[in-house]
N, C-alpha and C positions, 0 to 999 in steps of 0.2 A: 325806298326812294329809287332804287336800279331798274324794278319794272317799270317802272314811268317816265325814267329816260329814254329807253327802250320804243318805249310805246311813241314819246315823241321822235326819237330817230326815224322810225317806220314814216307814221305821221311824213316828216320832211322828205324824204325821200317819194312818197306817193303824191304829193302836191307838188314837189318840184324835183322832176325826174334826173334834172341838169345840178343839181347840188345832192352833194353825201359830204354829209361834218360830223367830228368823231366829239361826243359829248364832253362837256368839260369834267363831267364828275371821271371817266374816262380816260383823260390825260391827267386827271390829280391822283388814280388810284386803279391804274388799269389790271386787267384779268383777263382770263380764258377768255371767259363770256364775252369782253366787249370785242377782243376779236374775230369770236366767234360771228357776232353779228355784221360785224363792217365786212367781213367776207363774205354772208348772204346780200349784203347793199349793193357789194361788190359787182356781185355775180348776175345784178339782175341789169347792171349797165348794157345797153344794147349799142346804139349809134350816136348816144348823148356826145355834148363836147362839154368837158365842165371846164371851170377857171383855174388857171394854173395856182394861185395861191391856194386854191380847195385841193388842188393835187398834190404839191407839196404836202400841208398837211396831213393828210391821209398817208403817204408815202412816209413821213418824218413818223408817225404812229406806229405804222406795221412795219415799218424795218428796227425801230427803236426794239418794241416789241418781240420781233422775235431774237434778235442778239443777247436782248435779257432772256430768255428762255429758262427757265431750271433746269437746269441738266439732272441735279440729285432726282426731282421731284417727276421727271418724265424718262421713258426710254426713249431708246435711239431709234425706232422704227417713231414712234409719235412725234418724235423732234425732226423727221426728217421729212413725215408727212405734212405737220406744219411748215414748212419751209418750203415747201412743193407750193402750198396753199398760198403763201405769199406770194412764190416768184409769179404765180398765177394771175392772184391780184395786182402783182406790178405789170406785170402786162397789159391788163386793162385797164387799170388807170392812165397809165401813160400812154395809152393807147387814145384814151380821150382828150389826152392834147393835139391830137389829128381833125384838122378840120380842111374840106376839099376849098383848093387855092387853085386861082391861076397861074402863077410862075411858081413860085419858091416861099419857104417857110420855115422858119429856125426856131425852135424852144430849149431850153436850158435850162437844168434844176441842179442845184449843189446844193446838199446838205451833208452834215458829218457822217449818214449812214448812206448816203447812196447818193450818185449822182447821173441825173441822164441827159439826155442830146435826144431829139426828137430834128429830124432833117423832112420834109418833104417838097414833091415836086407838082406841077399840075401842066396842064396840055399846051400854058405857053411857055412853059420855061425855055430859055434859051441856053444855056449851060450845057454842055458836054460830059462834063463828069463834076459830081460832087463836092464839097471838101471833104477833108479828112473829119471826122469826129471823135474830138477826142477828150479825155478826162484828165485829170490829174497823175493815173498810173496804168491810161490805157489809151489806144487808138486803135480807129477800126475803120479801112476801107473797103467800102460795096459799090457796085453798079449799080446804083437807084435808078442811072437814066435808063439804061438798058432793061431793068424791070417794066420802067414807067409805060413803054413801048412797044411793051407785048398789050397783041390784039384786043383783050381783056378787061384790060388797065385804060386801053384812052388816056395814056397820057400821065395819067396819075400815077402815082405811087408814095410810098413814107418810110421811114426807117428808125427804129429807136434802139437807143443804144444806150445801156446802164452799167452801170461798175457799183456794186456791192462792197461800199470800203471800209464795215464795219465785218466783214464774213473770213476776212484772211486767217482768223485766229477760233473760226467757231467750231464747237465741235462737229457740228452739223457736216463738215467736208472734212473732218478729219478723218483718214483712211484707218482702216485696222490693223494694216503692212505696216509694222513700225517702220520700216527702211523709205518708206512713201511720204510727202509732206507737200504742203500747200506752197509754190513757189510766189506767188502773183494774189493780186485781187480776183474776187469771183466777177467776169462780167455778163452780161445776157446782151442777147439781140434778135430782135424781133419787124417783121414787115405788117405792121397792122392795119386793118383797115383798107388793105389792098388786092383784089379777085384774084389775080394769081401772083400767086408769092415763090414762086423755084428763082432758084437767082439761073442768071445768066454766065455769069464767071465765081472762082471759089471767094469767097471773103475773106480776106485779112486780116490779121491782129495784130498788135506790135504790145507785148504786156512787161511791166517793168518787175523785176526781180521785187521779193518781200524779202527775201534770208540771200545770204552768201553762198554763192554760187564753186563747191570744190571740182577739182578738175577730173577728177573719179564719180562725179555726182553726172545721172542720168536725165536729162530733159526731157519729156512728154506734154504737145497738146491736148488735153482732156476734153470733154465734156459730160456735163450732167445729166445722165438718162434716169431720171425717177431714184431709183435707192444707189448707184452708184457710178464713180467715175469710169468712162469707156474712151476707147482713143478711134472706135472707127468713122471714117471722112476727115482728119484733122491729123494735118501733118506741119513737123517742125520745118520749119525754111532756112531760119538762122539762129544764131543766138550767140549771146557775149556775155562780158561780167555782169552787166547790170541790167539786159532786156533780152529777150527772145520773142521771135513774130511765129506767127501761128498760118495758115491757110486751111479752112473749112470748106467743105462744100454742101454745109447747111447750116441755118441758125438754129442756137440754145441754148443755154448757159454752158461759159465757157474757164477754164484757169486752167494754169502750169504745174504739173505734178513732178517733184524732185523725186527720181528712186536715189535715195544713197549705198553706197556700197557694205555690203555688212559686213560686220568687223573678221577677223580671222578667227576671234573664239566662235563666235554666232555661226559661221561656217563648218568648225568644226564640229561644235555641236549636233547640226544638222545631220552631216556623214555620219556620227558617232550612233546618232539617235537611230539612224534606217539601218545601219548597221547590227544594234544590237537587239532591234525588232526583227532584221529578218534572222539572224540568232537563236532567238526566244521563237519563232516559226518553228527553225526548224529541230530544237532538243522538242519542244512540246508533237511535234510530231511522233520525233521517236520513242518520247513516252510513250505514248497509245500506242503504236504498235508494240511496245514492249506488253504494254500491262493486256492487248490481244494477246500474245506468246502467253502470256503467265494466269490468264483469264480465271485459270480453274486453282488458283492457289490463292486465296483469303489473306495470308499474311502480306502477298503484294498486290491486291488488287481490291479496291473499296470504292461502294459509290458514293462518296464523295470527293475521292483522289481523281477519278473518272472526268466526271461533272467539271470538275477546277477546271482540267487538262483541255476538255470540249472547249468551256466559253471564254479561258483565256486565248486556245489556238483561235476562235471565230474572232476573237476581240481584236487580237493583234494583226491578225490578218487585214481582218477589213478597215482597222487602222493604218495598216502599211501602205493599201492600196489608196488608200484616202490619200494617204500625204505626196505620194509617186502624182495620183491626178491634179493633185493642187497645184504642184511644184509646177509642172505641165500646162498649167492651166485648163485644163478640162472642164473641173465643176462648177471652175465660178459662174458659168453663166445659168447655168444647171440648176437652179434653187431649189423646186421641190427635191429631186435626187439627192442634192445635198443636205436637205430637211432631214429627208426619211435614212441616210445612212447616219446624220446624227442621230438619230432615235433606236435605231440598232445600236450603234456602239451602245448609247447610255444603258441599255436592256443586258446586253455581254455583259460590260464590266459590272454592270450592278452585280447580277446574276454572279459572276467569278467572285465578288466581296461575298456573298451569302454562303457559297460552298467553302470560301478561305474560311468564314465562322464557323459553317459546320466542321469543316477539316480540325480546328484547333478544339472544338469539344470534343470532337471522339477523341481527338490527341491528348487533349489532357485528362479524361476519364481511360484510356488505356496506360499513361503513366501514372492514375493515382493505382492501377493494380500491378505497376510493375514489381511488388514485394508481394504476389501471390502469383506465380507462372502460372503454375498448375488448375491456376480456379477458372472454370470456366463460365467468362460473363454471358449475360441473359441481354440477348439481342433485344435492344429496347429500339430503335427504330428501325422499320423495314425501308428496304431500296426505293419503295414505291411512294413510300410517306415521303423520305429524304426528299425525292425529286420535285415532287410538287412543292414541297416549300422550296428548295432549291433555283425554282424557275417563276414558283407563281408571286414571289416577295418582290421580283423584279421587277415581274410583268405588271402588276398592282401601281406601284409606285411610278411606270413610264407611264402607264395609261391614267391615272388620277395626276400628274403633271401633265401630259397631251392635254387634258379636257380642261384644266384651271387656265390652262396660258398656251393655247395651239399653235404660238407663232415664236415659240421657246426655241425651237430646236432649227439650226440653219444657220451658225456665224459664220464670219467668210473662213473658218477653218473647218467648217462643217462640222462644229461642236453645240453645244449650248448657249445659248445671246447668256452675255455676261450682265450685260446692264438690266435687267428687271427683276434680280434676283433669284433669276430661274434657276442658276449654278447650283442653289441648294437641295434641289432636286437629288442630284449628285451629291455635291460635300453634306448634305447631310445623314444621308443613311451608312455613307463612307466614312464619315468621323465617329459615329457609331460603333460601327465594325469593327473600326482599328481600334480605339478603347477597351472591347472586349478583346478582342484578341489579344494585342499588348496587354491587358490584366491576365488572363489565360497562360501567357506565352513565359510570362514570371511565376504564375503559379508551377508551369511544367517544371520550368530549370529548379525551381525550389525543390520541389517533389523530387525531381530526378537525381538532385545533388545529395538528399537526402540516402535514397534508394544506393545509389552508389556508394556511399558511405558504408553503407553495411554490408557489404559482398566484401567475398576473402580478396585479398591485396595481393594477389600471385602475378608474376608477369604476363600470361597471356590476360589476364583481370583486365590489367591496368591499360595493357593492349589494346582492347577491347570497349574499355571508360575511354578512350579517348576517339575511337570510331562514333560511339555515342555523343561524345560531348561534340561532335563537329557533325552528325547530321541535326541534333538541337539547336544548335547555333544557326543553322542552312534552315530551320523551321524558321527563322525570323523572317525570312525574306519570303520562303513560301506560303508563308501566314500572311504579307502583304503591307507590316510592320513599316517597310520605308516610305511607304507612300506616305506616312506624315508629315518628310519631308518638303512634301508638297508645298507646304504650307509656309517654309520659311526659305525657300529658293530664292525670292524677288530679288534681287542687285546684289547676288553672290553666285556669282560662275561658277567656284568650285563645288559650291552644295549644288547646283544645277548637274552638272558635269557625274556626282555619286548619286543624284536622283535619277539620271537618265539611265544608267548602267544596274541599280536595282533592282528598278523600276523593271526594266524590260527583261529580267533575268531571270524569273520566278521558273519559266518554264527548263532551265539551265539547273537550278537546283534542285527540281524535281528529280528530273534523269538521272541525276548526280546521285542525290538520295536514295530513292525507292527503284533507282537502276543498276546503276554501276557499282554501288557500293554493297546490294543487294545479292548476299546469298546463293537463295534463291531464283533471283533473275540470272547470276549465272551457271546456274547448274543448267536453266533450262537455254542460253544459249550456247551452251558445249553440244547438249543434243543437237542442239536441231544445225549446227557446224557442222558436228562428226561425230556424233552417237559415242562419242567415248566416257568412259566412265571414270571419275575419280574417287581414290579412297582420301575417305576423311578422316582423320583420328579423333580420338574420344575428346570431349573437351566438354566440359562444362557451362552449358547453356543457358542463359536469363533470357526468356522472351516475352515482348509485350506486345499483345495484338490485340486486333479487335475483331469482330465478325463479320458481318454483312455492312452494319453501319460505317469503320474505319478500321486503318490499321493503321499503328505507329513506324515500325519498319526498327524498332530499336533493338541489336543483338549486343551481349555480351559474351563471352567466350571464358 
């Protein structure tokens, strides 16, 4: 039965160019589709004048309509391009309450989703200035006469003015800044039907508070450019507990954006966070050059300890500078750039989860032979093999998420859109990871606990068990094990607070581990200080290494 309403919609529309009605089956069971089509009927309006009650309707339709919106069922770029598509269509609809007059002309529509004020003038009006136009939680003064009166115009001119007063609460303008929030009704304003539309002075708005206004709470005129709210030509004039007036010096849809002030933890979180990422810079830095110094000695250098070191220093880095430009504002306006650096990042940290895996298999086939020192294992994978899995598992998975969903990668934090499920892109090959690794990371300590168990019980031993048992411990983190905390931060500051400081520390216990605590790394920077030499005394050695593929870095004495 839907194709043949359809058909007769068209049908009414093509014999009577001056009516568009939205079918009844339509209003008892509306969908995509039927608004799909009232926007093509829409759009074919040219200079028609329809009847206000047909306008109303129409309007009562497509604002009902989009407020219902499913948020579960669509993302946020398709709800927000439907909403373009409306403010569009309300434009010219109510554009069609314009019809050329001699003096003066007032139309009026309230309904519970929108209300608008249509004003126009013609070549006798005698009026100096306008009234005010105003709604229920909005007013808005223009110079219509001064418009009407440019060369153009002859006289004429019109002004419509809407307030969207089902929209204060939609998601659709909900910002992604938690600290940001819809103060007012959404309104719009438009000169339609008029040859030249620049105004002549800024226009006014006087918009009433939605929420409570604190005295630390930041006021902004906004408006609506396409995907997000911008404040350039719109400035505050005044504001109190219960209104603030706006001055534009152009129409478009317009509302009041609260910044509030973030709390003192959110603060310091933030410092804590840039902090201990430029941190994580700079030990993974002195990794690498360390593991250059020590390049030619296997037990401290492996390409997959290599690898980790590369694409978490590119990860963090280009993370760092991400959040310095944000804070700045730089990126926002920036979208593709901020596209293509979330698509870097996802490719780094992917890429640093695959070498954490590899890291914890050589790790735990070099502790299942820590009870044979002496035996020498049979390098099963080369440098060369390692890397390409190391790099191409990444590269696979960014590039088959690019091509399933291309518009994934660009939140306003320059990360992955959260809402279409893209995320999994990410948490899934990453929940992955961490499951083997966490089973891996328990088989080590088992193994190892084991392994220790049967070595003589002398004190330099026990000395020695306990350098082990604390860079095993430091493998939790460099295995990448906290990141699961990821998962249960939501409305816990304290776990937010151990996830920030783990999280960004991997490169901190690296250095710690397979540096400072290393031997070997310090023999080789006594040399290269001052070529001096130390005598070592005899000591009884357990070592567990790997070859080409890993090294463990674990000494007992």
């Amino acid at each position: 039965m839907m194709p043949d309403i359809y058909v007769e919609w068209e049908l009414e529309v093509y014999k009577n160019s001056v009516n568009i009605k939205v079918p009844e089956a339509c209003k008892a069971d509306a969908n995509r589709e039927c608004t799909d089509n009232l926007f093509k009927q829409i759009e074919r309006l040219t200079t028609e004048v329809l009847p206000r009650e047909e306008v109303e309707d129409t309007l009562k339709f497509l604002t009902t309509q989009q407020n219902s919106l499913p948020v579960g069922k669509t993302n946020q770029d398709e709800r927000v391009s439907s909403f373009n598509n409306v403010l569009k269509a309300t434009d010219k609809l109510v554009s069609t309450l314009v019809k050329k007059v001699g003096t003066t002309s007032s139309v009026s529509i309230s309904l519970n989703t929108i209300e608008a004020r249509v004003f126009e003038v013609g070549p006798r009006c005698l009026l100096k200035e306008i009234p005010q136009l105003d709604t229920l939680d909005a007013k808005m003064d223009i110079d219509l006469i001064g418009i009407s009166q440019n060369e153009m115009n002859q006289g004429h001119a019109a002004v419509a003015f809407m307030s969207y007063t089902n929209m204060s609460n939609s998601s659709l303008f909900s910002t992604t800044i938690s600290t940001m929030k819809l103060l007012s009704t959404v309104v719009s304003a438009t000169i339609p039907r008029t040859r030249n539309t620049s105004l002549t002075k800024p226009v006014n708005f006087t918009l009433r508070h939605t929420a409570e206004l604190n005295p630390d709470d930041t006021v902004s005129c906004m408006y609506w450019k396409e995907t997000d709210w911008v404040t350039d030509g719109c400035t505050l004039i005044e504001t109190n507990s219960t209104h603030s007036g706006c001055s534009c010096d152009h129409l478009s849809t317009f509302a009041l954006i609260m910044q509030t002030k973030p709390s003192e933890s959110d603060h310091l979180l933030n410092v804590l966070s840039m902090v201990a990422e430029a941190l994580e810079v700079v030990f993974l830095v002195l990794a690498l050059l360390t593991f250059a110094l020590c390049r030619r000695n296997p037990r401290v250098v492996n390409t997959a300890r290599i690898n980790l070191c590369i694409s978490l220093l590119l990860a963090h880095f280009l993370f760092l500078i991400t959040q310095i430009l944000l804070q700045y504002k730089y990126l926002q306006p920036l979208k593709l750039a901020c596209a293509v650096m979330a698509g870097v990042l996802h490719f780094l940290f992917l890429s640093a989860f695959v070498w954490m895996f590899i890291e914890a298999l050589m790790l735990f086939i070099a502790v299942k032979n820590l009870s044979r020192p002496k035996s020498k294992q049979k390098e099963l994978l080369t440098w060369k093999l390692l890397t390409v899995v190391g790099y191409m598992v990444a590269l696979i998975v960014v590039g088959v998420s690019a091509g399933v969903v291309p518009d994934g990668y660009g939140s306003k934090q320059c990360w992955l859109k959260q809402d279409t499920g893209f995320k999994w892109s990410f948490l899934g090959p990453v929940s992955f990871i961490l499951a083997s690794n966490i089973i891996l990371f328990s088989l080590i300590a088992i193994s190892l606990g084991w392994s220790l168990a049967h070595l003589n019980s002398n004190v330099s031993q026990i000395k020695q068990t306990r350098t082990v048992f604390f860079k095993t411990m430091a493998q939790f983190v460099i295995l990448g094990c906290p990141w699961i905390l990821g998962f249960f931060t939501a409305n816990n500051k304290a776990l937010e607070f151990i996830f920030v400081i783990l999280l960004s520390q991997q490169g901190t216990f690296i250095f710690i581990v397979h540096c400072a605590l290393s031997n070997e790394v310090r023999q080789e920077y006594k040399k290269l200080l001052g070529g001096f030499q130390t005598t070592v005394s005899p000591t009884t050695t357990t070592e567990a290494h790997t070859t080409q593929g890993g090294s463990t870095d674990l000494h007992t004495s």
